[in-house]
N, CA, C and O atoms as a GROMACS GRO file, in nm:
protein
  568
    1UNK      N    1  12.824   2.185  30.510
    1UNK     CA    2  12.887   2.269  30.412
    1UNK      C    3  13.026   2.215  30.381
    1UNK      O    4  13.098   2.173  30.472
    2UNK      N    5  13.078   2.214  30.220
    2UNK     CA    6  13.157   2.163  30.226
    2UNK      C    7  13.301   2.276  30.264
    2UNK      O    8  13.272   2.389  30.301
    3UNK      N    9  13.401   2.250  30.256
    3UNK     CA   10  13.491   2.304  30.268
    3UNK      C   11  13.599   2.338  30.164
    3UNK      O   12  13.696   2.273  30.123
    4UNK      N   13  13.556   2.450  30.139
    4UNK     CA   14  13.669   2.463  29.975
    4UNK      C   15  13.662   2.588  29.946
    4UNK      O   16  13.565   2.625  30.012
    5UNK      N   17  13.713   2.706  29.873
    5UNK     CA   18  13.722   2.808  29.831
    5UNK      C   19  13.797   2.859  29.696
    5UNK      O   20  13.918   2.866  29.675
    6UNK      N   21  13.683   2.894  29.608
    6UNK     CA   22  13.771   2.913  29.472
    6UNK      C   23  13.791   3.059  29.464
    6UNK      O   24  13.697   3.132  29.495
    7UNK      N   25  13.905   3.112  29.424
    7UNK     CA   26  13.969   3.207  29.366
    7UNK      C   27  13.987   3.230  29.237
    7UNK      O   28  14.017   3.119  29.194
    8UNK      N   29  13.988   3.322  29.127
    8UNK     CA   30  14.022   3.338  29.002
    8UNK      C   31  14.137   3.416  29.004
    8UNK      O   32  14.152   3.509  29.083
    9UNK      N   33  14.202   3.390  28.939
    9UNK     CA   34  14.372   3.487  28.934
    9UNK      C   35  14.384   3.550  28.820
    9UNK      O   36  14.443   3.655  28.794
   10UNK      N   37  14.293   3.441  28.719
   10UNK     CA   38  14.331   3.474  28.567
   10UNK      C   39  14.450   3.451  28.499
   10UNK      O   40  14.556   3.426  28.557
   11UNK      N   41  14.440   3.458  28.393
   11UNK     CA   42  14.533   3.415  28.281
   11UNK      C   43  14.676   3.452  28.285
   11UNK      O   44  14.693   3.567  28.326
   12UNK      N   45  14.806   3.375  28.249
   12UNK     CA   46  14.905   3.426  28.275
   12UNK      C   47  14.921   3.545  28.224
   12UNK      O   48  14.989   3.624  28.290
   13UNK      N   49  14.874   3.580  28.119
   13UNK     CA   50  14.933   3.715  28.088
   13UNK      C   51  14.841   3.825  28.149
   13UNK      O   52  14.865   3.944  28.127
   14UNK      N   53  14.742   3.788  28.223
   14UNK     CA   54  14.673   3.891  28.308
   14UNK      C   55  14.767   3.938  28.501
   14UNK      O   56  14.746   4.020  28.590
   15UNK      N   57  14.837   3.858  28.481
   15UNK     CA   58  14.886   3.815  28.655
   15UNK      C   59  14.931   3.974  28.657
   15UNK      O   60  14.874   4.041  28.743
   16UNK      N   61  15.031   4.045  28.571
   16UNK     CA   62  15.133   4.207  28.601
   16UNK      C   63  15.007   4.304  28.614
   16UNK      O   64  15.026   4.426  28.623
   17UNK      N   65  14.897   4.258  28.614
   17UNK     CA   66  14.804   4.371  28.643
   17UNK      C   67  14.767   4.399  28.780
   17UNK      O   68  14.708   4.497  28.827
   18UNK      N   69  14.826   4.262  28.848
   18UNK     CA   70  14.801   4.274  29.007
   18UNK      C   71  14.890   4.348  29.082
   18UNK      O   72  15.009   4.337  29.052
   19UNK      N   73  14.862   4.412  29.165
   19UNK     CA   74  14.927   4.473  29.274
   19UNK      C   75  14.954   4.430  29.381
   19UNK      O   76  14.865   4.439  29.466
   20UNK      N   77  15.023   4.396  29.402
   20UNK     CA   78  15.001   4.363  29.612
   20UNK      C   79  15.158   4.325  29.631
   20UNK      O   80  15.246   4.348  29.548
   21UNK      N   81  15.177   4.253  29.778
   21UNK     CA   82  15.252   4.202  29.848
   21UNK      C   83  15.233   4.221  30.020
   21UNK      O   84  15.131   4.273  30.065
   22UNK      N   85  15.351   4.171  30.118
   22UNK     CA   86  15.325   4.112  30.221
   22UNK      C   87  15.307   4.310  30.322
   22UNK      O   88  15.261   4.342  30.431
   23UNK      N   89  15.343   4.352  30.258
   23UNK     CA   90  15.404   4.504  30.343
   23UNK      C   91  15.358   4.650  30.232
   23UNK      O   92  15.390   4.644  30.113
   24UNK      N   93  15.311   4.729  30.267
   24UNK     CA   94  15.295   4.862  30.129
   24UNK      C   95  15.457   4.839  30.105
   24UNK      O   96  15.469   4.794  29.991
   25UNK      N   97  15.570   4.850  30.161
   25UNK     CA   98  15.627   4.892  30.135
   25UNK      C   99  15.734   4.794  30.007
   25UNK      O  100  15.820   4.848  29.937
   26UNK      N  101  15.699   4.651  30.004
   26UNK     CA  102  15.723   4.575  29.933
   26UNK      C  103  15.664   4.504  29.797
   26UNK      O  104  15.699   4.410  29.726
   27UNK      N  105  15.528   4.619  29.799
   27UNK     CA  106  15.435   4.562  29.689
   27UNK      C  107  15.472   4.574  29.605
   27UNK      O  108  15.585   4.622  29.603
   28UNK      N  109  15.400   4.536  29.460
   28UNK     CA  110  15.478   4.572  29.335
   28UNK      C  111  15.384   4.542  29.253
   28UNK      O  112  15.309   4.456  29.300
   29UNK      N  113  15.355   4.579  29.139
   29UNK     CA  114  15.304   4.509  29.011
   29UNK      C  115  15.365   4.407  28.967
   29UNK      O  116  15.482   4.409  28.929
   30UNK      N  117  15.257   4.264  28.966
   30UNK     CA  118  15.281   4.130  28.912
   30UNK      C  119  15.323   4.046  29.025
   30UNK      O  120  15.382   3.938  29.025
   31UNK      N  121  15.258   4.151  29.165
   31UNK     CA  122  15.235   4.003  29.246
   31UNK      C  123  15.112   4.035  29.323
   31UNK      O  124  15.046   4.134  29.354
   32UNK      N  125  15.109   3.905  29.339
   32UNK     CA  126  14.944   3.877  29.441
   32UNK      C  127  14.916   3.734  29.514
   32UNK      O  128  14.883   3.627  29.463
   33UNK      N  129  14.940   3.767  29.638
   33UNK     CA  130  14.970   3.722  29.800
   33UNK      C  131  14.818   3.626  29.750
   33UNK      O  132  14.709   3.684  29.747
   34UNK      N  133  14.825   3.536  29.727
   34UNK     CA  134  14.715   3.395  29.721
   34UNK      C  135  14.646   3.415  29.893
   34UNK      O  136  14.535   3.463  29.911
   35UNK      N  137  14.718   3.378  29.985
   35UNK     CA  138  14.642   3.338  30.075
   35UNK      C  139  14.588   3.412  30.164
   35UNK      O  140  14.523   3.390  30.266
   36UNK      N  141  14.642   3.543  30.086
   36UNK     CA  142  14.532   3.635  30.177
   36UNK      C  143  14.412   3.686  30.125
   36UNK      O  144  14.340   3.767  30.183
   37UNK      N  145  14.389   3.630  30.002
   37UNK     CA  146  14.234   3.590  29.920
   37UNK      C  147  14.180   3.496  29.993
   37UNK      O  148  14.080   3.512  30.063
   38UNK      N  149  14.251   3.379  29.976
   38UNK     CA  150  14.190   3.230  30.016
   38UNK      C  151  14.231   3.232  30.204
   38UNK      O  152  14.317   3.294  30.268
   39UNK      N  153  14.108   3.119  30.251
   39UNK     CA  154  14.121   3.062  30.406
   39UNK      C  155  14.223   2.980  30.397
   39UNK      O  156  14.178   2.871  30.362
   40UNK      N  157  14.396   2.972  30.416
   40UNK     CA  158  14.466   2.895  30.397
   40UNK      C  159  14.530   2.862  30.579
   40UNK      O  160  14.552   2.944  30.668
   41UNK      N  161  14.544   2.720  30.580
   41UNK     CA  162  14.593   2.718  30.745
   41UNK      C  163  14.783   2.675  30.706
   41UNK      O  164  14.877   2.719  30.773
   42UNK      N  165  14.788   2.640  30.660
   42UNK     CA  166  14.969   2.544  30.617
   42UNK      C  167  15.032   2.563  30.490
   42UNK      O  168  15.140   2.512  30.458
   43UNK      N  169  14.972   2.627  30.430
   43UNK     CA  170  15.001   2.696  30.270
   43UNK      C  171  15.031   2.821  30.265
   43UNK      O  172  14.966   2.887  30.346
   44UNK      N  173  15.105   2.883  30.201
   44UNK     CA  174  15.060   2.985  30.146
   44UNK      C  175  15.110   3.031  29.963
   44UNK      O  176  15.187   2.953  29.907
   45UNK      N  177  15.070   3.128  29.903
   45UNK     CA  178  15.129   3.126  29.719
   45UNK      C  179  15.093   3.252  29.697
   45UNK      O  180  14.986   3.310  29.715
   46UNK      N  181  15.239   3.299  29.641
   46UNK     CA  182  15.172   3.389  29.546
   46UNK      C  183  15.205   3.360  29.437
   46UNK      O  184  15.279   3.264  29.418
   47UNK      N  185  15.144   3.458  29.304
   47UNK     CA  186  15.158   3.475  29.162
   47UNK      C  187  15.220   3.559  29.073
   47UNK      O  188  15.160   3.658  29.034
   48UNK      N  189  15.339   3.533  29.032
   48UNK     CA  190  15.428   3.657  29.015
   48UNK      C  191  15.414   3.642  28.867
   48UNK      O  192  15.361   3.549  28.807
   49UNK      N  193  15.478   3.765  28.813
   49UNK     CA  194  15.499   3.842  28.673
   49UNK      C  195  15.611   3.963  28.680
   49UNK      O  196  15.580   4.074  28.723
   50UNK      N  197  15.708   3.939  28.646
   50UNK     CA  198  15.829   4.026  28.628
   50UNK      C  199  15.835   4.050  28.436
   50UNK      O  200  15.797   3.966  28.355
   51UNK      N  201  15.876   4.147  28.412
   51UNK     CA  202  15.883   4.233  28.261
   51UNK      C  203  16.059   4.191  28.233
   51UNK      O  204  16.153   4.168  28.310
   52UNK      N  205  16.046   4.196  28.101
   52UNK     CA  206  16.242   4.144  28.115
   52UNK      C  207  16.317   4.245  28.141
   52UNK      O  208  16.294   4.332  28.057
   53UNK      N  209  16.390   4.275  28.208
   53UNK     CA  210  16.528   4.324  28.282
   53UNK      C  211  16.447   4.359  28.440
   53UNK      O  212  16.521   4.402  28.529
   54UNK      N  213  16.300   4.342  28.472
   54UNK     CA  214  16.305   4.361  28.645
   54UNK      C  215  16.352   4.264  28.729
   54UNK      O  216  16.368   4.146  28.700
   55UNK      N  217  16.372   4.314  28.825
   55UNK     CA  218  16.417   4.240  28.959
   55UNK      C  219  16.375   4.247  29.046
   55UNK      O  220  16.325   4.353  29.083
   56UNK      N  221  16.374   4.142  29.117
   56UNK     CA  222  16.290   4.180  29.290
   56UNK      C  223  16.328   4.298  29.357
   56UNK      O  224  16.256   4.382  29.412
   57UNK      N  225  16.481   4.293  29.344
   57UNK     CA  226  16.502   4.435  29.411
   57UNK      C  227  16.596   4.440  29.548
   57UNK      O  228  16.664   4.537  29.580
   58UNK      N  229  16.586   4.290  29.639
   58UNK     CA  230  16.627   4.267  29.757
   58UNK      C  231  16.622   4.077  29.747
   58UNK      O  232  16.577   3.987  29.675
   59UNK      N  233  16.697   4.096  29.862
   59UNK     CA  234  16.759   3.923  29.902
   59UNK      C  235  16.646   3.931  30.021
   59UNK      O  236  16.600   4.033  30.073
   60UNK      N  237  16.606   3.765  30.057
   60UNK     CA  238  16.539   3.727  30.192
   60UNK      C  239  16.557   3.584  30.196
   60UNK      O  240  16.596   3.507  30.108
   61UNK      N  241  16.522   3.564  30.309
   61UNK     CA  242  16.544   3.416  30.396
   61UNK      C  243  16.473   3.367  30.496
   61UNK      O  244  16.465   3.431  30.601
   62UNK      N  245  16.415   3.254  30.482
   62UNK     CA  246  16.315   3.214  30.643
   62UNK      C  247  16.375   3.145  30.664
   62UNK      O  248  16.448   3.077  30.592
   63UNK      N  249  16.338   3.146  30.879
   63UNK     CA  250  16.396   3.055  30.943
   63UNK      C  251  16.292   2.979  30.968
   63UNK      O  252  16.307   2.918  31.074
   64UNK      N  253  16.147   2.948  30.890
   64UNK     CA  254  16.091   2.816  30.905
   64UNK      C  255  16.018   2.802  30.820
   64UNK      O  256  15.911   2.744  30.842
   65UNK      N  257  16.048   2.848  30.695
   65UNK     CA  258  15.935   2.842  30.608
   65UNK      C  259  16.023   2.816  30.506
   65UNK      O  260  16.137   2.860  30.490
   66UNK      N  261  15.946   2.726  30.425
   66UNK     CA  262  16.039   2.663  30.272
   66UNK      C  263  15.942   2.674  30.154
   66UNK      O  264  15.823   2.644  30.159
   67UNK      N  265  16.006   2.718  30.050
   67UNK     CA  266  15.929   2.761  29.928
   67UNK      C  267  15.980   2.690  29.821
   67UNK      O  268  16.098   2.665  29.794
   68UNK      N  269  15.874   2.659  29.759
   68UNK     CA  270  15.881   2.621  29.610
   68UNK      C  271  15.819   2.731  29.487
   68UNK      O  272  15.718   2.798  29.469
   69UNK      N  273  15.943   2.704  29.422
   69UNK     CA  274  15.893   2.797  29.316
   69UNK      C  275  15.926   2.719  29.196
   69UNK      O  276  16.025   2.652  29.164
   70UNK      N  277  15.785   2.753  29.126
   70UNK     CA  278  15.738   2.686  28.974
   70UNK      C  279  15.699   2.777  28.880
   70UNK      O  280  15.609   2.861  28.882
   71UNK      N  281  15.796   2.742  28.777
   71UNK     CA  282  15.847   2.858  28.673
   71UNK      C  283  15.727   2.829  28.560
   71UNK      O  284  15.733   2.721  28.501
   72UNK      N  285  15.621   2.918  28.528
   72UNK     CA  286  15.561   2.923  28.402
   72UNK      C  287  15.589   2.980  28.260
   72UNK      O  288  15.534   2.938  28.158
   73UNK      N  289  15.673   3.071  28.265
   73UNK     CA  290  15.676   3.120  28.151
   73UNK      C  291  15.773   3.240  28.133
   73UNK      O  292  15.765   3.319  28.228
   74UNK      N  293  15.850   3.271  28.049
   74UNK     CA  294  15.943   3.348  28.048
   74UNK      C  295  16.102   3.298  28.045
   74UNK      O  296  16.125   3.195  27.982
   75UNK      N  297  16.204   3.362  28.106
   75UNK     CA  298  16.324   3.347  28.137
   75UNK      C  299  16.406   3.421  28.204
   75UNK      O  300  16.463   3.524  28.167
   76UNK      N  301  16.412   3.357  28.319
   76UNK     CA  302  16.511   3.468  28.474
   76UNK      C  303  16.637   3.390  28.526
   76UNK      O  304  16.706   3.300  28.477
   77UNK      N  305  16.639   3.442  28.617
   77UNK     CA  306  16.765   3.388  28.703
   77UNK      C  307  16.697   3.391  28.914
   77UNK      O  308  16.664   3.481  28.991
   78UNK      N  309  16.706   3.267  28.922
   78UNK     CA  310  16.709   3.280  29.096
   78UNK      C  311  16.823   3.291  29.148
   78UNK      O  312  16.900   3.218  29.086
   79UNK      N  313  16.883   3.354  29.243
   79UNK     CA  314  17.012   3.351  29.269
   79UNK      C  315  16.986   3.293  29.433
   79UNK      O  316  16.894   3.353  29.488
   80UNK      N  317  17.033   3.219  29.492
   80UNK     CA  318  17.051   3.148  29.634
   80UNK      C  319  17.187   3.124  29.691
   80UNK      O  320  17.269   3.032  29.685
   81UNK      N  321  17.179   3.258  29.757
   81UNK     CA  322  17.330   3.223  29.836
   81UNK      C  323  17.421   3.243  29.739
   81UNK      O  324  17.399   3.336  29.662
   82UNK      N  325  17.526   3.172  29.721
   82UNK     CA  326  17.628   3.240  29.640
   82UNK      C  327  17.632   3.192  29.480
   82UNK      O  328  17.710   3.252  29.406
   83UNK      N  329  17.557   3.096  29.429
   83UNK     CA  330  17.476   3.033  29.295
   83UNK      C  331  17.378   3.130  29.234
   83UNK      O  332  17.306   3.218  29.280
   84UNK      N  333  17.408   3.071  29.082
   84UNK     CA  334  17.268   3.186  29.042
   84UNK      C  335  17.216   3.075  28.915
   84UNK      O  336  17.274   3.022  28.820
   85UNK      N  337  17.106   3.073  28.957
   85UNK     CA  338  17.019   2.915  28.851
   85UNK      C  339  16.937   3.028  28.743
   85UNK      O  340  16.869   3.128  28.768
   86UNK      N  341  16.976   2.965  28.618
   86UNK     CA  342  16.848   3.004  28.472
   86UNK      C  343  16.762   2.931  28.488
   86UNK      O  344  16.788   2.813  28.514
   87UNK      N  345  16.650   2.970  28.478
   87UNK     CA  346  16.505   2.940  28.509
   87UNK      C  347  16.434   2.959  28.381
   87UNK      O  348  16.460   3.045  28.297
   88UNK      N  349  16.330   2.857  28.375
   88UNK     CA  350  16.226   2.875  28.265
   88UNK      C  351  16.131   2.850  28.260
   88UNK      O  352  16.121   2.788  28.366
   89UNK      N  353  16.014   2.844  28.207
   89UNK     CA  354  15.883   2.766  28.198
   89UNK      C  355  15.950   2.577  28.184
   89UNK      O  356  16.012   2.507  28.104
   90UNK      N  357  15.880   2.563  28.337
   90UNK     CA  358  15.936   2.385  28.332
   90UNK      C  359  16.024   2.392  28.500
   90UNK      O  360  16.018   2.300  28.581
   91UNK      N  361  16.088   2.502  28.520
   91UNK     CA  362  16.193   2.493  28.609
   91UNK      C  363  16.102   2.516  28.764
   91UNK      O  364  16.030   2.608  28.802
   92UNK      N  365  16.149   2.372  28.832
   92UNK     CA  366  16.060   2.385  28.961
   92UNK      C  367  16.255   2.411  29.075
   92UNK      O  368  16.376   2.393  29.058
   93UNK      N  369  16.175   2.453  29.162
   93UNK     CA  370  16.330   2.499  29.236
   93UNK      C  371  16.230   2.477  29.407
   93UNK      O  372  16.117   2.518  29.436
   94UNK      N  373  16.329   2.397  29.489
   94UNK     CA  374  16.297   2.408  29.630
   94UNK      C  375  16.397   2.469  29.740
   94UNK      O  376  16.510   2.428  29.763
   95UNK      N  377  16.346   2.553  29.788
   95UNK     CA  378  16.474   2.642  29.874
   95UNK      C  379  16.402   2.645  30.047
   95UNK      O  380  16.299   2.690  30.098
   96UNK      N  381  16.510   2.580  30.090
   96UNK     CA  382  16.496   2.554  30.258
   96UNK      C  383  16.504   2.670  30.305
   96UNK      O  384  16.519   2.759  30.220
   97UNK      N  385  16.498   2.708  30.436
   97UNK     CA  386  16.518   2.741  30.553
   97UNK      C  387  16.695   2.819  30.568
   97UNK      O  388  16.798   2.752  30.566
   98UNK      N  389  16.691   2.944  30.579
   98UNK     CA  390  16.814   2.949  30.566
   98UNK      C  391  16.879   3.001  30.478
   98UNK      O  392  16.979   3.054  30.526
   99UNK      N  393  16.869   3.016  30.326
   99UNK     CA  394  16.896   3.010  30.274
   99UNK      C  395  16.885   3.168  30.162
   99UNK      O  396  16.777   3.191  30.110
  100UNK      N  397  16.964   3.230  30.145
  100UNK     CA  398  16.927   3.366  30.067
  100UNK      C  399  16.869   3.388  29.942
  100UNK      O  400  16.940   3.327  29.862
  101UNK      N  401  16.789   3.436  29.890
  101UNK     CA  402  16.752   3.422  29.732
  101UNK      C  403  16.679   3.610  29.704
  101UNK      O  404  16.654   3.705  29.778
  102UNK      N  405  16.669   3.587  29.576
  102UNK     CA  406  16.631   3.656  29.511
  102UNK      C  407  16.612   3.648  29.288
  102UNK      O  408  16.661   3.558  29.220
  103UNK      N  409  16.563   3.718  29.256
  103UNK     CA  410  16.518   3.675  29.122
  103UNK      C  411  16.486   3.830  29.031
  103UNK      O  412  16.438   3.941  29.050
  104UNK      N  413  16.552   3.745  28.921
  104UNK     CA  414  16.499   3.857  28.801
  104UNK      C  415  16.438   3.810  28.677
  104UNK      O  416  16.449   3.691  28.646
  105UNK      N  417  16.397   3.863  28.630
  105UNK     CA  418  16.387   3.825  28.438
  105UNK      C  419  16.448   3.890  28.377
  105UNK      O  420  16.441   4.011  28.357
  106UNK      N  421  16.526   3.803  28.336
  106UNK     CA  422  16.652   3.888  28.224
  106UNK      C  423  16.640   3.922  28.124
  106UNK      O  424  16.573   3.861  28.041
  107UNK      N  425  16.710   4.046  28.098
  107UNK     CA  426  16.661   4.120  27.984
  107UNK      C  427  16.630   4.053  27.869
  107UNK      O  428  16.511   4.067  27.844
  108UNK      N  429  16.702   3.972  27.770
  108UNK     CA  430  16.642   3.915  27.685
  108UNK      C  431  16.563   3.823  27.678
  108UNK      O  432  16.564   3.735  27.592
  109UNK      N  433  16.460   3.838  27.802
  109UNK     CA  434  16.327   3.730  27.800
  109UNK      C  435  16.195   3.807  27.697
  109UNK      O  436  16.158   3.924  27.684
  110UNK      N  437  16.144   3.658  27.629
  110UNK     CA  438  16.109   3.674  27.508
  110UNK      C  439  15.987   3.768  27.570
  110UNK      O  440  15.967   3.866  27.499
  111UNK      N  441  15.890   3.759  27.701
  111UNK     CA  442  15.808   3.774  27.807
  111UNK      C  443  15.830   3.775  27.926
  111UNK      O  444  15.926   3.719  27.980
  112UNK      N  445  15.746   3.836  27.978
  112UNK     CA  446  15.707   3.800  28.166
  112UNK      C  447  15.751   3.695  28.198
  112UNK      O  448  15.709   3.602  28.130
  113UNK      N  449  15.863   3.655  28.325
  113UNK     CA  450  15.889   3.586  28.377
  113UNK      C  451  15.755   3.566  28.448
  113UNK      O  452  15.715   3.672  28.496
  114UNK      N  453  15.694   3.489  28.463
  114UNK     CA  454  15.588   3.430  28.551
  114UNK      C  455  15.624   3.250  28.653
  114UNK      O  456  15.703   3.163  28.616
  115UNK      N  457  15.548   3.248  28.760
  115UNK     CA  458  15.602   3.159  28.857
  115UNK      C  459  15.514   3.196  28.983
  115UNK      O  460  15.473   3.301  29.032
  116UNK      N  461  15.505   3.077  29.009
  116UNK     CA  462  15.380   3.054  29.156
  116UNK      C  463  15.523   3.044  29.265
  116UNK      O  464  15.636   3.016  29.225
  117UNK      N  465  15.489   3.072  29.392
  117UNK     CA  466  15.592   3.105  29.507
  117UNK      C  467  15.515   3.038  29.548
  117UNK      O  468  15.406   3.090  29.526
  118UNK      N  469  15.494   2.858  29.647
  118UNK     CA  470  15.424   2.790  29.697
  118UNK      C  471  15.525   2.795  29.850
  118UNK      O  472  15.640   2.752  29.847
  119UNK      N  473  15.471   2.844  29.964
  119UNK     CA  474  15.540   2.866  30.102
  119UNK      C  475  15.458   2.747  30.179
  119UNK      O  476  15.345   2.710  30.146
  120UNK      N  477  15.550   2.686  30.308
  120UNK     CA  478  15.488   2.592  30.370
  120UNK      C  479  15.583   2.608  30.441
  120UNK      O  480  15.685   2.669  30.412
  121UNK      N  481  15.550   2.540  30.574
  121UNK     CA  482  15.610   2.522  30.705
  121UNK      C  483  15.530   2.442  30.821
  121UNK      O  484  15.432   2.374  30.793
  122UNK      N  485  15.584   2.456  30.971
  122UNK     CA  486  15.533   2.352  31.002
  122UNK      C  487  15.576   2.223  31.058
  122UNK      O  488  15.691   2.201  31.095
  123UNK      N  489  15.472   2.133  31.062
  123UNK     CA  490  15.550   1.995  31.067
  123UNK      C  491  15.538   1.921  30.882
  123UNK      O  492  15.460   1.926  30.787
  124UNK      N  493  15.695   1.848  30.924
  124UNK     CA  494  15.708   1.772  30.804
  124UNK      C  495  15.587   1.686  30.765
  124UNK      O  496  15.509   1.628  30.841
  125UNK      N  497  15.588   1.691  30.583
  125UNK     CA  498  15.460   1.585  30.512
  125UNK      C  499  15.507   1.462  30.539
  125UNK      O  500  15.627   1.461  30.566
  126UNK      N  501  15.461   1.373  30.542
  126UNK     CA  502  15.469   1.229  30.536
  126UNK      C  503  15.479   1.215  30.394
  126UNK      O  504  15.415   1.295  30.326
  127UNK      N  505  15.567   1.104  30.322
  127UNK     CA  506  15.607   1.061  30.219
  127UNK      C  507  15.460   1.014  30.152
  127UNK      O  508  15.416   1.063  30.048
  128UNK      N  509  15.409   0.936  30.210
  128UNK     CA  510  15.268   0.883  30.206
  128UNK      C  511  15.125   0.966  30.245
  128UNK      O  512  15.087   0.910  30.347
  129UNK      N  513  15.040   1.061  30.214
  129UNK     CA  514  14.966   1.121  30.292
  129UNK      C  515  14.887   1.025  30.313
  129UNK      O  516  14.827   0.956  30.230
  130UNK      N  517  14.885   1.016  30.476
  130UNK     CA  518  14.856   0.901  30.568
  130UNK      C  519  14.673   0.932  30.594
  130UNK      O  520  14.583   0.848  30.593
  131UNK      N  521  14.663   1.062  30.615
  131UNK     CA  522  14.544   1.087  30.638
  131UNK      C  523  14.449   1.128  30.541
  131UNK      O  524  14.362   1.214  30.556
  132UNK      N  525  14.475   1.053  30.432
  132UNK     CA  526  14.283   1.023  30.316
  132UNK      C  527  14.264   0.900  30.343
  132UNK      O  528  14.325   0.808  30.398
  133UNK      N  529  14.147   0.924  30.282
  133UNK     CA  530  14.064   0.806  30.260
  133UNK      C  531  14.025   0.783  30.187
  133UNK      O  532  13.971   0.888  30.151
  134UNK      N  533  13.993   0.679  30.088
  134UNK     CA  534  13.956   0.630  29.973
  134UNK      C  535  13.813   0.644  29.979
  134UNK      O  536  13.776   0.627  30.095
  135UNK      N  537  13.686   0.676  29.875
  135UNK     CA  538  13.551   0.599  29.849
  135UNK      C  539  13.548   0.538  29.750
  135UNK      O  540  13.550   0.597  29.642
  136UNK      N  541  13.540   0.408  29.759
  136UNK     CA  542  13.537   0.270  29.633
  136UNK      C  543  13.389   0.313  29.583
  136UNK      O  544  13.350   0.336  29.469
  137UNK      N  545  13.328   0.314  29.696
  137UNK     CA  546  13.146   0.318  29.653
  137UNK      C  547  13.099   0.425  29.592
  137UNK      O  548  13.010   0.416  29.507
  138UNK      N  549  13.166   0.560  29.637
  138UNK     CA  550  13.121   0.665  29.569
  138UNK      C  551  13.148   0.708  29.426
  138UNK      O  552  13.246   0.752  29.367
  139UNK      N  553  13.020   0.678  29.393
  139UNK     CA  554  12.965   0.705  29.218
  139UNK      C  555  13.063   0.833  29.161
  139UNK      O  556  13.091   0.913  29.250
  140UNK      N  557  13.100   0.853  29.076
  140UNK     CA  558  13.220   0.955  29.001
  140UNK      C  559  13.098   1.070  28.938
  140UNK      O  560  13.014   1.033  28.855
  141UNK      N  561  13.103   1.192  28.985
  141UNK     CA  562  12.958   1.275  28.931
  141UNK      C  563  12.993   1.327  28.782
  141UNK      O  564  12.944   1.436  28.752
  142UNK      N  565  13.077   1.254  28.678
  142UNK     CA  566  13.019   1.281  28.541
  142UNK      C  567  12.996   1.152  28.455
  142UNK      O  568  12.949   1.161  28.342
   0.00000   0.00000   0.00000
C-alpha cells in the first residue's frame, strides 16, 4: 500500500466556512488545523481566512517549532516582536523559535486575508534532501 493521503480544503474563498483550531477555546471561523485531518509525523498547516478589520486576537511563540506563513490573498499585517510587516498575496514570511507574532487583515482589504501556517520542528533539513532517490527507468504514467 502506498503511502499518501489526500484531503480537500476547497477553494480559497470556501476556507471562512471552516471552523476549528488547536483548543475550543481558540477556534474561530476561517481556520482549519490540516494535520489533524491528515497522518502528518514532522509537519503540520493550517488554512486561514480573516474578513477585513479581524484579528487573531492574541500574541504566541514556540520554543521549538518554526512556521512559515504563505500569504494567498487579501491584505494584513503580521506583527513579530516589536515590527509589524504588510502582507499580501505573494508574501512568504519565516518566523523562528522565540519569537512573538500575531496578524490581522486590515480594514481596507479588498477580501479575506487568506494564508497557509506551514509548522515544523525537529531536527534541521539538510540543504540537499539527502534521502530520495531517483528512478531513471521508471516509465512517467501519462
Amino acid at each position: 500500500m502506498t503511502d499518501y493521503e489526500v484531503l480537500e480544503i476547497g477553494a480559497l474563498d470556501e476556507w471562512r466556512s471552516h471552523h476549528g483550531g488547536f483548543r475550543p477555546d481558540s477556534s474561530r471561523d476561517g481556520r482549519r488545523v490540516v494535520d489533524h485531518d491528515l497522518t502528518m509525523q514532522y509537519i503540520g498547516m493550517t488554512s486561514n481566512a480573516l474578513e477585513p478589520g479581524e484579528e487573531a486576537g492574541y500574541w504566541h511563540r514556540h520554543a521549538r517549532i518554526e512556521e512559515l506563513y504563505v500569504f494567498l490573498g487579501g491584505e494584513g499585517q503580521l506583527a513579530l516582536d516589536d515590527e509589524v510587516l504588510d502582507v499580501r498575496a505573494g508574501t512568504v514570511v519565516r518566523v523562528g523559535q522565540g519569537v512573538w507574532r500575531t496578524w490581522r487583515c486590515t480594514p481596507g482589504s479588498a477580501g479575506e486575508l487568506r494564508w497557509l501556517c506551514i509548522r515544523a520542528g525537529g531536527t534541521e533539513l539538510p540543504h540537499f534532501p539527502d534521502d530520495s532517490e531517483r528512478g531513471p527507468d521508471r516509465p512517467m504514467p501519462w
